[in-house]
N, C-alpha and C positions, 0 to 999 in steps of 0.2 A: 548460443553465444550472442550477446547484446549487438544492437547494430550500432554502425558510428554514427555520433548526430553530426550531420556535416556543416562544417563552420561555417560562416560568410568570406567570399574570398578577397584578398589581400587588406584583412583589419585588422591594422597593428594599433595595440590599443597605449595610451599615455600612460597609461599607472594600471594597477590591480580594477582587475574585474568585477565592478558594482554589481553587475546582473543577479539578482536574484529568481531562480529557478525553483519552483515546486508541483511537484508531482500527488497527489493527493488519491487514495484509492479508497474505493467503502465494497468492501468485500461481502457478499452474504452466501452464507452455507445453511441448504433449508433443509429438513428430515422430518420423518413417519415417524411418531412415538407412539404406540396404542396406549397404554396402559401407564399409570403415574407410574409405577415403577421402570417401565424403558422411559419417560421422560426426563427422571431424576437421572437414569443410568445417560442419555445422552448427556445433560448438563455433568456431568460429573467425567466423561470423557471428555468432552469439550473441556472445561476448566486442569485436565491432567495433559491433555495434548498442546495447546495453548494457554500455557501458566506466562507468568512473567521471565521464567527462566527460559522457557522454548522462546518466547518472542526477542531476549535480548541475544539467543544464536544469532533467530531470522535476519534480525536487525546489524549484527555487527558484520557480516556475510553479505547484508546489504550493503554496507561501509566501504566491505573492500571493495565488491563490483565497479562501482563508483568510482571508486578513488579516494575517497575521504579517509581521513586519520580521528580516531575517537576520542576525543580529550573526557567524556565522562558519562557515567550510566549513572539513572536513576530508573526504579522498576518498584510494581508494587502491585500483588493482590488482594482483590477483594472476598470479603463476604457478603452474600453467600455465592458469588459467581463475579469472574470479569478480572480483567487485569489493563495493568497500561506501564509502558515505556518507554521513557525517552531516551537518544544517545544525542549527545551536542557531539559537532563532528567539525572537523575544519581541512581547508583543500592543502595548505603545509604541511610538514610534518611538524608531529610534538616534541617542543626541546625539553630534554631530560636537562636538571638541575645544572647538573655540570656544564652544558653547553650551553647556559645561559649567560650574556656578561657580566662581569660585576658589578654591575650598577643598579641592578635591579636582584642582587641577593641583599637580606638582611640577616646581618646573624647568621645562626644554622637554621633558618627558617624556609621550607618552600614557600618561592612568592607565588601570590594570588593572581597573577597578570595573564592577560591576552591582547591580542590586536584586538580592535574593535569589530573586525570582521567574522573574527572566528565563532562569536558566540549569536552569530545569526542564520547558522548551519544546522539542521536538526534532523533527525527521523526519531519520528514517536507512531504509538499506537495505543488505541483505547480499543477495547473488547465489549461487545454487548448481548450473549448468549441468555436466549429465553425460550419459554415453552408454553402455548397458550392451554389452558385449563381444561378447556373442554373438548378442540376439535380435532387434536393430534397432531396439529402443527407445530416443530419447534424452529427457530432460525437461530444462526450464530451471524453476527455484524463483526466486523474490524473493521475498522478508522485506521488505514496508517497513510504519513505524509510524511515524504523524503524532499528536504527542503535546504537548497543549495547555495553559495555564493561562491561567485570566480568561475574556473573556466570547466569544473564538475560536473558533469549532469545525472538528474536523477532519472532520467531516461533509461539511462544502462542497467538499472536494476527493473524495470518494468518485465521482462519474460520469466528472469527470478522467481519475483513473487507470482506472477499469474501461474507458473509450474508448481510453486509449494503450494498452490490450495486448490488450484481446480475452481474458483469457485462456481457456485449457480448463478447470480447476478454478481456484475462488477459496474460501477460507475469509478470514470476516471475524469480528472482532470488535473488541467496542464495550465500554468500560469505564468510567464516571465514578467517581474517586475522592477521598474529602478530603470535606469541608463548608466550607460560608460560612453568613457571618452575616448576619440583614439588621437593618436598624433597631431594631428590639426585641429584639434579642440572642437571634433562635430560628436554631438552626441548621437550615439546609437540605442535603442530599444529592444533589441537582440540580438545575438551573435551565431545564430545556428539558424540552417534551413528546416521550417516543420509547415504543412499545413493538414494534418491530420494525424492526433496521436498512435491510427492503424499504421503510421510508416514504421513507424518503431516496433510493432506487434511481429513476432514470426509467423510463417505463412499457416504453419497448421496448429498454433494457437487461435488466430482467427477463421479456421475452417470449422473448428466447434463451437460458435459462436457465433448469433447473429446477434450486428453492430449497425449502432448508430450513431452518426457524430452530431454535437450542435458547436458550432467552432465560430466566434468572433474574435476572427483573421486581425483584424485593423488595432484593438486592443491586447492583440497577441493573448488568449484565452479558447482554451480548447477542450472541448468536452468532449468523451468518448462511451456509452455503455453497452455492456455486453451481456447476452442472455445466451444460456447454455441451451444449445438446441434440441439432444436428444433426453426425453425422458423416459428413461430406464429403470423401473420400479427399483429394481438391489440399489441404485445409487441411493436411492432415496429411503428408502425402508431403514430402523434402525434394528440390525440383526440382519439384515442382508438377503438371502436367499432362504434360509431357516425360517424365517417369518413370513416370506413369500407365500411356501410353501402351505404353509397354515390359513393362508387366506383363501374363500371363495372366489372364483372368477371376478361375478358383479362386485365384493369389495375392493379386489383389486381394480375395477374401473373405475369406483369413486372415489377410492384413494388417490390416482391418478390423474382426474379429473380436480381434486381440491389443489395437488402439487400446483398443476398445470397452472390455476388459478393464481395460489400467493407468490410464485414463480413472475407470475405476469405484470399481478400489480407492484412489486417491489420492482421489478424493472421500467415499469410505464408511469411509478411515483401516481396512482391513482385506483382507487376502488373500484372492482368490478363487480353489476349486478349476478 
């Protein structure tokens, strides 16, 4: 269950909630492929598991956690791998034609209208599933960014998606930007208590994970990532235990040993000898 992001207390605010809030996440899922044919076979489960139709589930499941109401999807796969989706989302509800006033029907035409606020609400995602040629390394990346305005946060969906993917590295980060005003005309810079995106993490999602935060507090910006700590050859193998099985002890050290490796530099954003 998502935690509460706890408000600031007693801020009544003058009008609608400027705050814009985003959540940003770069997800990586790394795997064993031996052979170009398990590597085509992972890119081709990747690309069936994570198509643009699985991620506009994810995403609208994101929506509701949230709170958000969906005013529109756009989605779209690639060749030969990768997809991406956007949903524009807004903290109101959608008015169906009929409950619109008259003054903004034409004709028998749906009109084209929003608030100005609505269409600066979004969650999207871009996919970057690859396999490198020669050493058996393949990674899957996602980009998604849950990105809010008003009193929503995209906080609430952060245990969500960390539970749909598991992944092996995770970089997050947490941005509020804009001010509101509250009643006596002082501007405020945020409306929720946070100083580290782990308050939000449930306790045994971060017990498989070692985390590190880099957070400037003063311009409300908060970075989190997170490396999956045990590694488990089946997690990583593609084929699981069956392939295990087939391998010699010392391969399975060095196979372990290269995980351990691309595992480290994608989390540490840096090459290792």
């Amino acid at each position: 269950m998502a935690k509460a992001v706890k408000p600031l207390k007693k801020l009544k605010l003058a009008g609608f909630n400027n705050l814009t809030k985003s959540l940003s996440f770069n997800l990586y899922d790394v795997c064993w492929a031996k052979t170009a044919e398990e590597k085509q076979g992972y890119i081709a489960y990747i690309n069936d598991e994570y198509n643009a139709r699985r991620w506009t589930e994810i995403l609208t499941r994101t929506a509701e956690i949230i709170g958000a109401n969906i005013l529109n999807v756009a989605r779209q796969d690639y060749e030969p791998q990768g997809a991406s989706v956007t949903v524009l989302i807004s903290e109101e509800p959608v008015l169906e034609q009929s409950q619109l006033p008259p003054d903004v029907l034409v004709g028998d035409e749906t009109p084209q209208i929003m608030a100005g606020h609505l269409d600066k609400s979004h969650i999207c995602v871009h996919t970057y599933p690859e396999a490198h040629p020669d050493n058996g390394i393949c990674t899957f990346r996602a980009d998604v960014e849950v990105s809010t305005c008003g009193r929503i946060s995209p906080l609430h969906a952060l245990n969500y998606l960390m539970r749909e993917f598991e992944p092996d590295v995770l970089n997050l980060d947490y941005r509020v930007r804009g001010f509101t005003r509250d009643v006596s005309g002082r501007k405020h810079w945020i409306d929720h208590r946070i100083n580290s995106i782990q308050n939000f993490i449930d306790g045994d999602l971060r017990d498989i994970y070692h985390c590190i935060d880099v957070n400037v507090y003063q311009e409300n910006l908060f970075h989190t990532k997170l490396m999956y700590k045990k590694l488990d050859l089946d997690r990583y193998l593609f084929g699981g235990k069956k392939v295990r099985s087939e391998l010699k002890p010392e391969e399975r050290k060095r196979i372990k040993r290269r995980l351990k490796r691309e595992i480290e530099e994608i989390f540490y954003s840096r090459s290792m000898a």
